[in-house]
C-alpha positions in Angstrom: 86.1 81.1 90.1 82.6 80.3 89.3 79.7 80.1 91.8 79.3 76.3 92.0 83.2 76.0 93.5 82.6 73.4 96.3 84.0 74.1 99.6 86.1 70.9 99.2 87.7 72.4 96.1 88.6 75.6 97.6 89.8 74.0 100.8 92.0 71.4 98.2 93.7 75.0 96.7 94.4 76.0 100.1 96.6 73.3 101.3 98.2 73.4 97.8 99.8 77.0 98.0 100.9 76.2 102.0 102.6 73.2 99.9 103.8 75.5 97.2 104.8 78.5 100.1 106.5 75.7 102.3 108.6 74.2 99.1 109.8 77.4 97.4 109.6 79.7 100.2 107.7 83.2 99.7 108.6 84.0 96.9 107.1 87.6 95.4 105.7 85.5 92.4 104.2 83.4 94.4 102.7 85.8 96.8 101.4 87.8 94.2 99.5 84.7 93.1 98.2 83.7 96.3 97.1 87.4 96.6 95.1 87.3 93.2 93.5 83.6 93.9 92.4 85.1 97.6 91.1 88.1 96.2 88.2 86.2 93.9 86.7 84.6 97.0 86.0 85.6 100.4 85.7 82.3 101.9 89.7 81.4 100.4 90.7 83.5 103.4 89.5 81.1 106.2 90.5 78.0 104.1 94.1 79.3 103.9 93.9 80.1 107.8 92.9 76.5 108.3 95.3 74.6 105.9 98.1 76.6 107.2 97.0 75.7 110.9 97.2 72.0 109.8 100.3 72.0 108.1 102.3 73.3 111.2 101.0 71.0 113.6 100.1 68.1 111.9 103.8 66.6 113.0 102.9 68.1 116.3 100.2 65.4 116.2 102.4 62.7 115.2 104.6 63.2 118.4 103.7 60.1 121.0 101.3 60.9 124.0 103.2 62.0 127.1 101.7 58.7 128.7 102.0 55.7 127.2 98.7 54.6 128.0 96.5 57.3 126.6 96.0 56.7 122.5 96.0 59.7 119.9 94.2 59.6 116.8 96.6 58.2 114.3 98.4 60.9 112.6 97.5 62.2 109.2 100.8 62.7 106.9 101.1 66.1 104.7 101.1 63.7 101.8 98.1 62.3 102.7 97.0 65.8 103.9 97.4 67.3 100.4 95.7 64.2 98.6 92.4 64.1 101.1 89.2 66.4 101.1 88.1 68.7 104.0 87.1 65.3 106.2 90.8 64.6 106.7 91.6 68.0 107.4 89.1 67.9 110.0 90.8 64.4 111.6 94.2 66.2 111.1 92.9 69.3 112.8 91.3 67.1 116.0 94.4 65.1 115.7 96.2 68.0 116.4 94.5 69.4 119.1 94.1 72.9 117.0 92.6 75.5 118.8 93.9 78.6 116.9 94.0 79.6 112.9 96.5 82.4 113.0 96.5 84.3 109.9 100.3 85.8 109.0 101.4 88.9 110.2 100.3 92.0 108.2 102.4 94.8 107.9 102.8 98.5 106.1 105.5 100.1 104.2 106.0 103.9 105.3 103.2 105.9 103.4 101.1 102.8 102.8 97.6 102.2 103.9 96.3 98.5 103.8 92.7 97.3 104.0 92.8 93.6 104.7 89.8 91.7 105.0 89.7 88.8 107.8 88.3 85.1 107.7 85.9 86.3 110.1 84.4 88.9 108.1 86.1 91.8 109.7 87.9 94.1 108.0 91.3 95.8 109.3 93.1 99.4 107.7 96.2 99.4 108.4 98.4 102.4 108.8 101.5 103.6 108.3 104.9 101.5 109.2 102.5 99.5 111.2 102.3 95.5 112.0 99.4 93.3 113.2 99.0 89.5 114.5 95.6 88.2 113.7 94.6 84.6 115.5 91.4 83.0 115.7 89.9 81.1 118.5 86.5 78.9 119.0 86.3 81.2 122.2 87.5 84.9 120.8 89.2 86.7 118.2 92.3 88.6 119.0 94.6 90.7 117.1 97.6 92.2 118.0 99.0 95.3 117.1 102.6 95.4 117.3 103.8 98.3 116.2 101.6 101.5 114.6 97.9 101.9 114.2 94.9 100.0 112.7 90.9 100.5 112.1 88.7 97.8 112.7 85.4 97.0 111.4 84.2 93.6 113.4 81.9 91.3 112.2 79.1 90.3 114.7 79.6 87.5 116.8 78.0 87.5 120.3 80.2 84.0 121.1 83.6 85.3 119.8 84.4 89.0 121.3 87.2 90.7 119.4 90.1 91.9 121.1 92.4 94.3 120.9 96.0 94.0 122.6 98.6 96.9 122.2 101.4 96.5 125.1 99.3 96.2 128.0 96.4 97.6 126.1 93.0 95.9 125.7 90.0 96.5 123.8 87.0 94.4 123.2 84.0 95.2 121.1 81.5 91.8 119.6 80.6 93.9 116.6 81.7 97.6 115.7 84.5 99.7 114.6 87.2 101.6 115.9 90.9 102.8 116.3 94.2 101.9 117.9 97.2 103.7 117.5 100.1 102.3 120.0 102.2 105.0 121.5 105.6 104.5 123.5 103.4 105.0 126.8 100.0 103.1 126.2 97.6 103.5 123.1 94.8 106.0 121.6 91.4 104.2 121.2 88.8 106.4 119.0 85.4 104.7 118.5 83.4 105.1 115.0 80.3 102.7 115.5 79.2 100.7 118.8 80.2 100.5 122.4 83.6 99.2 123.2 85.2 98.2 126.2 89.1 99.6 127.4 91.5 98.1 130.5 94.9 97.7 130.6 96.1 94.2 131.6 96.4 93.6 135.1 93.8 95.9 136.1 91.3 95.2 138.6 88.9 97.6 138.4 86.2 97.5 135.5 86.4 98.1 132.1 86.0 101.7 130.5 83.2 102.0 128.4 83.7 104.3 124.8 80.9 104.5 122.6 80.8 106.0 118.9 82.1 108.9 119.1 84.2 109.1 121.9 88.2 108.6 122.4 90.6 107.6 125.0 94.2 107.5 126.0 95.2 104.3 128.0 98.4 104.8 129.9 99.6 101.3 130.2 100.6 102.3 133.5 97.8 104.1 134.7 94.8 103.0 132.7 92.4 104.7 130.5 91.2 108.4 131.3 87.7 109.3 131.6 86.0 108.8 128.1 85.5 112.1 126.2 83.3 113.1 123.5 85.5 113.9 120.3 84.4 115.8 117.2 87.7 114.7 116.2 87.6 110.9 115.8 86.0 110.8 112.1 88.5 113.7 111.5 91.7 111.6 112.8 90.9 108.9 110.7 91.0 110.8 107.4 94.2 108.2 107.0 92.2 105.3 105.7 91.2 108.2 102.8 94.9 109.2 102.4 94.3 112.3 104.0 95.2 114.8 106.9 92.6 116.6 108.3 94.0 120.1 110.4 91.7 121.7 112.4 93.6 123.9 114.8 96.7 121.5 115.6 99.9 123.4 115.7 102.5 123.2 112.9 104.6 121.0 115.3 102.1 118.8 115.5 101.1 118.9 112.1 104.6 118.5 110.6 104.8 115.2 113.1 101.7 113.9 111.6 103.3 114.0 107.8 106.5 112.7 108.9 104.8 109.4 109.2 104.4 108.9 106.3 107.1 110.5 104.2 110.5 109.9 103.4 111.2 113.7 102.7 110.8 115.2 106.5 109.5 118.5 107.6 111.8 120.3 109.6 111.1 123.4 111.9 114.0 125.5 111.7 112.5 128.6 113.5 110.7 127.3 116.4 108.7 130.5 116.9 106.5 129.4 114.4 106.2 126.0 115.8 103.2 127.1 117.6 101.6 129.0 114.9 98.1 126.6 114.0 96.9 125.5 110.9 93.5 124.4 109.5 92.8 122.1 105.6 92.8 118.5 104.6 96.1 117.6 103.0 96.9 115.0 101.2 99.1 112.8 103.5 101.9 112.3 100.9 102.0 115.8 99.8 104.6 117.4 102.3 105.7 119.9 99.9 102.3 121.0 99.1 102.0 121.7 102.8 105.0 123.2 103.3 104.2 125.5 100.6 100.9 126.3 102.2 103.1 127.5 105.7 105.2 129.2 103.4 102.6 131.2 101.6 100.3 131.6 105.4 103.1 132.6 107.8 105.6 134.6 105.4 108.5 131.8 106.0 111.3 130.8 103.9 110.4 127.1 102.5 113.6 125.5 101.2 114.6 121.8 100.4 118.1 119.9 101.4 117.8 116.1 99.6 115.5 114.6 102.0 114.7 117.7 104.1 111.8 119.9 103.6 113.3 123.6 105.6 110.5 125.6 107.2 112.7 128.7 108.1 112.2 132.0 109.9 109.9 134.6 108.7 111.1 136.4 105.6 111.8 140.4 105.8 108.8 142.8 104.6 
């Protein structure tokens, strides 16, 4: 890619791949080299977005108008599609009464981080065994977190909020950064830069406001707490470093915290130690480094069955 590639020209690639991904299916090959050709320009993102938009509904826009006396634009045809420049995209996309480029859904192995960057300029970390829907709209951006959590940095843009939705969840910010994490009951919202706003659909009261700094839990039944100052919110997000950051959290809570993102599991055998606390930064794929820290701390037997990491009962003086 050079610095005189026209915006024509990378729009032309676009549709080509869709072409290439809608022919041979998604294959890894071809993935990877869509990945690669995305990587060398941020403005491929949005041009995929839009060429993918196009190429689902353009037979949506061939379909005849529900009453016979209203006229459509005449349909463009992918063949035509793939041989025109961005003005017949355009027609095609007007044709087809397109109001949202949705992006595809982003998702995380177990143990893998992802940082993605969006057509907007955003940028969304992605934990662990997690899954987003990204979709773009002339009136707002939302994202959907299906499963797991996700960091977002928003670009700025007073006429598009971005929004949030886990379960019942909502959160909006227009430009800043923060946290979701979905739980079974409602989702954790933790606030790095800005003001954000929290409600859980259905809700009549107003919004909860969080500002950097502060984190929430928003019971999807009840709503968000009161806001509360957290030290902690810089310290939970060690994640996007590939870290875990202790600072007083019992082992129970700590051993839940590196099953995330392991395949080997930490298992409390002796639950009187399940109390015991624990402070460091560990690296989050490094259970058996931590378990040899508890080992060494607390005087416990450490010991490892295939995919089971044993933290025992104390060993005899």
């Amino acid at each position: 890619m050079t610095d005189r590639e026209k915006a024509e020209d990378i729009e032309a690639e676009a549709a080509r791949w869709i072409w290439r991904r809608d022919r041979d299916g998604r294959t890894p090959e071809l993935e990877a080299g869509l990945e690669a050709w995305l990587a060398e320009d941020v403005r491929r993102h949005g041009a995929l977005l839009k060429a993918e938009a196009v190429w689902n509904l353009l037979d949506r826009a061939r379909e005849p108008a529900a009453r016979p006396a209203q006229r459509r634009p005449r349909a463009i045809s992918r063949r035509a599609w793939l041989a025109g420049s961005g003005a017949a995209i355009a027609a095609a996309m007007v044709g087809a009464g397109v109001l949202v480029l949705r992006e595809d859904r982003f998702s995380t192995r177990l143990g893998e981080v992802r940082r993605v960057p969006l057509a907007d300029g955003s940028t969304v970390a992605i934990n662990t065994a997690s899954e987003v829907d990204v979709a773009f709209r002339r009136e707002q951006r939302t994202v959907r977190l299906r499963t797991g959590e996700a960091w977002f940095q928003v670009a700025h843009d007073v006429q598009r909020p971005f929004v949030v939705e886990a379960g019942a969840v909502r959160v909006r910010a227009v430009g800043t950064a923060f946290s979701v994490r979905r739980r079974p009951d409602g989702a954790e919202v933790l606030v790095t830069e800005g003001v954000v706003e929290v409600w859980t659909q259905g809700a009549t009261g107003a919004p909860a406001r969080l500002k950097a700094g502060q984190g929430v839990f928003v019971a999807e039944s009840a709503g968000p707490r009161p806001p509360a100052a957290s030290a902690a919110v810089d310290r939970k997000l060690e994640w996007r470093y590939g870290k875990i950051d202790l600072a007083g959290e019992t082992l129970r809570e700590a051993v839940a915290d590196f099953n995330r993102y392991n395949d080997r599991k930490l298992v409390i055998a002796d639950p009187r130690i399940a109390d015991e606390r624990f402070y460091g930064v560990f690296n989050m794929g490094g259970p058996d480094a931590f378990a040899a820290a508890v080992g060494a701390s607390l005087g416990v037997e450490v010991e490892v069955h295939g995919d089971q990491i044993v933290l025992g009962g104390r060993r005899a003086s």
